[in-house]
C-alpha distance (Angstrom), angle and dihedral (degrees) to the residues before:
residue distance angle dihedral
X1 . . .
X2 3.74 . .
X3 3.64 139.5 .
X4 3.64 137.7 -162.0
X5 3.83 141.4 176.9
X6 4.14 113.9 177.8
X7 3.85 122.6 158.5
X8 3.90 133.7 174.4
X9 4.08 117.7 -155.3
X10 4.15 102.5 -128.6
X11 3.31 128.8 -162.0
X12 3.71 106.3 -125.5
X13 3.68 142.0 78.1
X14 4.18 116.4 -64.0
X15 3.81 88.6 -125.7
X16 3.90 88.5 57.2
X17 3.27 95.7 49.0
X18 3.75 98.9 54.2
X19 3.84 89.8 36.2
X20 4.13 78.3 62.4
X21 3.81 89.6 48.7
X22 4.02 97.8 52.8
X23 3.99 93.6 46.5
X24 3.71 83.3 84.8
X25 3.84 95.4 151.6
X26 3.82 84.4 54.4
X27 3.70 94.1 59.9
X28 4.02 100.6 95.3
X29 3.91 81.7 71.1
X30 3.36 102.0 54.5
X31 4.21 98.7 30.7
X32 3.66 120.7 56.5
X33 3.95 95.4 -154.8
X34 3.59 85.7 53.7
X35 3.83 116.1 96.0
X36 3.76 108.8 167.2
X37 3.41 139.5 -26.3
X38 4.22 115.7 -146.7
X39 4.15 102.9 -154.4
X40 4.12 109.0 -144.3
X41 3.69 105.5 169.7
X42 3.83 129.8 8.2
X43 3.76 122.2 163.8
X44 3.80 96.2 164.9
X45 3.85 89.0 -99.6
X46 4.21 100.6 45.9
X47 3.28 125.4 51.1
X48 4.04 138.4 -165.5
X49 3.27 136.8 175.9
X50 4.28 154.5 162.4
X51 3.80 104.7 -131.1
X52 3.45 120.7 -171.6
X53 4.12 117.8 -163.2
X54 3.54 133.7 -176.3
X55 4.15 113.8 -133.6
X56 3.88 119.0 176.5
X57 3.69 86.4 -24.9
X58 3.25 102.7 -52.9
X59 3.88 122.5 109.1
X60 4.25 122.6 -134.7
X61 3.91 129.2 171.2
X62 3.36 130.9 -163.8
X63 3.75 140.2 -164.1
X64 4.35 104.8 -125.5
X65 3.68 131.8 169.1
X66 3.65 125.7 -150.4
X67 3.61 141.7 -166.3
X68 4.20 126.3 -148.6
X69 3.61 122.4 -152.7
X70 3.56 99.4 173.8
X71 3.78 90.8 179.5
X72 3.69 94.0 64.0
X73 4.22 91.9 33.1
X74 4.28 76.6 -121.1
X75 3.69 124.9 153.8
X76 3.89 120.2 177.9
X77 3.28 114.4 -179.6
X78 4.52 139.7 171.6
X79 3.42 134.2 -164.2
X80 3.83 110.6 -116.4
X81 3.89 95.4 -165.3
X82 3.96 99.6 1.3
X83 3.86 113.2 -164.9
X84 4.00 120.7 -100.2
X85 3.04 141.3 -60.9
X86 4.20 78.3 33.7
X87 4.13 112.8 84.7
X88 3.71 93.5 -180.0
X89 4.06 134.1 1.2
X90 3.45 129.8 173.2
X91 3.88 145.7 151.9
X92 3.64 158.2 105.6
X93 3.72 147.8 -58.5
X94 3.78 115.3 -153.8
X95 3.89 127.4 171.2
X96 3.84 114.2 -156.1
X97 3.78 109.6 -161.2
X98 4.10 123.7 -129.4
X99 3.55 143.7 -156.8
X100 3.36 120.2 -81.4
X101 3.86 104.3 34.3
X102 4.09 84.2 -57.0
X103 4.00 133.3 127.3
X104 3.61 137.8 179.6
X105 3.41 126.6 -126.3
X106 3.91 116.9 -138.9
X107 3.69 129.4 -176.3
X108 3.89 120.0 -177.1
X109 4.00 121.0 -179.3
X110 3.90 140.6 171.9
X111 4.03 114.6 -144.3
X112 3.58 127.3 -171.6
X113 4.01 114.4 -162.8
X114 4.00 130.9 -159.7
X115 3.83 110.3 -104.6
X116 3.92 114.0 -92.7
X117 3.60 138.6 154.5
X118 3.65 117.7 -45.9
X119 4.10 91.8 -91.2
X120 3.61 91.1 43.8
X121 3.97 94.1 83.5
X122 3.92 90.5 46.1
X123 3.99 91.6 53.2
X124 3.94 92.8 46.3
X125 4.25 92.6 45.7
X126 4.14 88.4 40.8
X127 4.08 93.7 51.2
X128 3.78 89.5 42.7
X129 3.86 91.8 45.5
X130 3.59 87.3 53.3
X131 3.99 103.2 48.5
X132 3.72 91.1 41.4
X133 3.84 86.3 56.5
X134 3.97 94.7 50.2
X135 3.81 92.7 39.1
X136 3.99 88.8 56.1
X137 3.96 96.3 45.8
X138 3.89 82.3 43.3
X139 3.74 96.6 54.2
X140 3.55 91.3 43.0
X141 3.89 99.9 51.2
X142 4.13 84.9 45.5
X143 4.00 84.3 56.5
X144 3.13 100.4 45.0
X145 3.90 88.5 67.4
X146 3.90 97.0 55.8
X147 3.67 104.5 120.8
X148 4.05 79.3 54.9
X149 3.33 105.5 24.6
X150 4.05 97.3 96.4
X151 3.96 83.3 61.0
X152 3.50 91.2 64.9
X153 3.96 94.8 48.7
X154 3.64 133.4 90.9
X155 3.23 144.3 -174.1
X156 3.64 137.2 170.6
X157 4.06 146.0 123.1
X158 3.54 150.7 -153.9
X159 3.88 139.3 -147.5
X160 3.62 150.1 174.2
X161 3.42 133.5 -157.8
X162 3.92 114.0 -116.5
X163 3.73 131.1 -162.3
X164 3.39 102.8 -152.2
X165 4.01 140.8 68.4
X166 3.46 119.8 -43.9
X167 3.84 86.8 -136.4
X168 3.34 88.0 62.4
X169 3.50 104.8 57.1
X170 3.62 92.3 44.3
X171 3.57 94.6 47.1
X172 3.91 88.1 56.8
X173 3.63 98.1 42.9
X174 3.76 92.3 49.6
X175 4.07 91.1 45.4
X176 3.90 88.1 75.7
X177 3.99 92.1 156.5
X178 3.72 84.3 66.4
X179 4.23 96.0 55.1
X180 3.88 94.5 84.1
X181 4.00 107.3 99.1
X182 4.00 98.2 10.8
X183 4.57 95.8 46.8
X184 4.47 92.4 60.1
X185 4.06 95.8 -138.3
X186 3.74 99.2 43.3
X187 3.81 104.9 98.0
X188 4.21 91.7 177.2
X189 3.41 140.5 -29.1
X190 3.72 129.0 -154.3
X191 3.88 117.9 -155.6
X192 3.64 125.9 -166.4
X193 3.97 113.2 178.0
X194 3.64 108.5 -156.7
X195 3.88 99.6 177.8
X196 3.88 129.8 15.2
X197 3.76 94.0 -79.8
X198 3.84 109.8 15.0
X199 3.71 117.0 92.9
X200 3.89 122.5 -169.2
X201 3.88 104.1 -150.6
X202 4.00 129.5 -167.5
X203 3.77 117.6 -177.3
X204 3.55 147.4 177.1
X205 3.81 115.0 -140.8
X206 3.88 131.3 -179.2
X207 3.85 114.7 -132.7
X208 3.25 115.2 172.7
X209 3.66 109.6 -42.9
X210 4.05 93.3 -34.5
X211 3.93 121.8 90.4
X212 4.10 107.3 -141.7
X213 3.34 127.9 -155.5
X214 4.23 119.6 -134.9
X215 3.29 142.1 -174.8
X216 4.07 119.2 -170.8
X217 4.00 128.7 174.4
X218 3.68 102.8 -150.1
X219 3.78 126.3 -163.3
X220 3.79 116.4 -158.2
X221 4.05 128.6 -157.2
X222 3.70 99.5 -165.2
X223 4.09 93.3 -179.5
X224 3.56 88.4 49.3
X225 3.63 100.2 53.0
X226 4.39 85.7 -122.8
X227 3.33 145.5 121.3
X228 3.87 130.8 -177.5
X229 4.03 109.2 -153.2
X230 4.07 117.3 -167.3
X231 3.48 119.0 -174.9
X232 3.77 103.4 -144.9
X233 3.93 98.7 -162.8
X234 3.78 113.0 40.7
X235 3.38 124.9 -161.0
X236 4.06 123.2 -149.5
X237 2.72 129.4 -27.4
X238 3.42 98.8 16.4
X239 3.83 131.5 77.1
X240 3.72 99.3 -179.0
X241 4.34 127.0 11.2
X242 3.76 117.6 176.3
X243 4.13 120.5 168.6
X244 3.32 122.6 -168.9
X245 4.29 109.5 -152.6
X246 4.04 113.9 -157.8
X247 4.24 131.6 163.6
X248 3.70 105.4 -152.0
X249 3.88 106.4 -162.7
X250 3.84 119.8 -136.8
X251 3.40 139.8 -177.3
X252 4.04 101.9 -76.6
X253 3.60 101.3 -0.4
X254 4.25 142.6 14.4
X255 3.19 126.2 -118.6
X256 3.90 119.8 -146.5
X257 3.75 118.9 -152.7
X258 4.08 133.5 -163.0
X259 3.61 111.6 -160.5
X260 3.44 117.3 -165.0
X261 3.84 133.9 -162.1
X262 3.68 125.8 -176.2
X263 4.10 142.1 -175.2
X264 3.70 108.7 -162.1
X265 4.13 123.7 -149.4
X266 3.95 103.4 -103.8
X267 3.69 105.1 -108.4
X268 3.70 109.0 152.5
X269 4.44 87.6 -167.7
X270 3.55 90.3 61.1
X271 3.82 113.5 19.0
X272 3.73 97.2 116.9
X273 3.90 94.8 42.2
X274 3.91 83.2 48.3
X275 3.89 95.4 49.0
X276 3.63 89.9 50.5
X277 4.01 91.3 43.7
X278 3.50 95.0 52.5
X279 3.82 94.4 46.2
X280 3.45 103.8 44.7
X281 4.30 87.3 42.3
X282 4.07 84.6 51.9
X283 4.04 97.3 44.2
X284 4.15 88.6 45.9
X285 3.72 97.3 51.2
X286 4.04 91.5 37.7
X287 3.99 92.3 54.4
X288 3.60 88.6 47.6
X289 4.09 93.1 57.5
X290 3.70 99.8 41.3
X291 3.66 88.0 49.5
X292 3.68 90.8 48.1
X293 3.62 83.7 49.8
X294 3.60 99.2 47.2
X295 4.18 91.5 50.7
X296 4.10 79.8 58.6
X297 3.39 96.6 57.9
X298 3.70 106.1 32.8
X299 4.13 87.5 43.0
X300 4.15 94.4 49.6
X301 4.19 87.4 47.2
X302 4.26 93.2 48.7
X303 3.81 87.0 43.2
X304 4.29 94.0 50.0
């Protein structure tokens, strides 16, 4: 078993702070090792969740339940089924306020690891010594923007209405190898699946008269008809781009939808011209999937 205290002194508001730390599904925008985070239950009070991190490559989830005490700016949470080599993990979240308009953010948590080789402990305490550190710093520089901080956000989707089977549609959208030559700015796209589910994508796509390199971790929810895209290196102006893709049947059609959630770099010159960059870039290259998507469906249901 394993214990651990770290803190980082911020320079923001205590109610900030812990307004930061209950946003949990809004985490894979301000954390890079976070992916996605699946909300279950959430009565104001109790919270659970699927969270899905990325660690040395490699993506985990993990079942964990939280509890809020706004009053106290408190969260305790535990793993319910906490990803390998980790038997049991739990803890809390406290934020101690400062002088000056200042707080400190504290997290305290209790591990328990499998039994390994003698180094094996060492490694696990040493990598989770070192994300705990950058998550801290990371929350804290995110909070220390909230009176700005919804400038930076976005959040917006498109659709179209299909007439063909949901299947379909889903099928296409979650066969992104295939995209290069039928979607018009994908150049290639290389897909590596490491886990029933989790696809690590690189691609080349033209924007504008630049070629950009990307690299995504995608997590797909074939039964639900979803699948949550992060791109884990953004390029300007972005710091953080998830999308969520989902076909919602109807009646006599589906519709598919591209949901789209963005951090923007703070630049106070160019914030506007980069909110309006970003959006119309996003809206442009969505369009041009779904209707990609849609000519798969409708074309496979003519041809049958």
């Amino acid at each position: 078993m394993q214990h651990g205290t770290y803190s980082v002194d911020v320079d923001a508001p205590a109610g900030a702070v812990y307004a930061t730390l209950a946003d949990r599904p809004r985490w894979p925008l301000f954390l890079r090792s976070s992916i996605h985070v699946e909300r279950l239950d959430f009565d104001g009070v109790d919270d659970r969740f699927q969270a899905w991190t990325q660690q040395y490559g490699t993506v985990r989830s993990c079942l964990v339940r939280r509890t809020l005490d706004a009053g106290a700016r408190r969260i305790d949470f535990r793993h319910e089924v906490p990803a390998g080599p980790v038997l049991a993990h739990s803890g809390r979240w406290r934020v101690e306020t400062r002088a000056g308009g200042r707080c400190r953010l504290v997290l305290d948590h209790d591990m328990t690891l499998e039994r390994g080789g003698p180094g094996d402990a060492d490694a696990a305490v040493w990598a989770t010594d070192a994300r705990r550190a950058a998550e801290l710093a990371r929350l804290g520089a995110v909070a220390e923007r909230w009176d700005r901080l919804e400038q930076l956000l976005l959040s917006f989707e498109e659709s179209v209405r299909i007439k063909g089977p949901a299947e379909l549609v889903y099928s296409f959208l979650c066969s992104i190898g295939d995209w290069p030559g039928r979607v018009p700015h994908l150049l290639s796209a290389r897909v590596a699946e490491e886990q029933p589910g989790v696809q690590h994508v690189r691609t080349e796509t033209r924007c504008g008269a630049l070629v950009r390199s990307t690299e995504t971790v995608r997590v797909c929810f074939p039964h639900a008809l979803r699948i949550i895209a992060k791109v884990t290196v953004p390029q300007e102006p972005f710091q953080a781009h998830t999308t969520e893709w989902s076909v919602v049947p109807g009646d006599r059609d589906v519709t598919a939808f591209a949901h789209h959630q963005v951090l923007l770099r703070e630049d106070p010159h160019v914030a506007a011209a980069a909110r309006a960059h970003a959006r119309d870039l996003l809206r442009g290259q969505s369009r041009a999937v779904l209707n990609c998507a849609k000519w798969h469906a409708e074309t496979a249901v003519r041809t049958l």
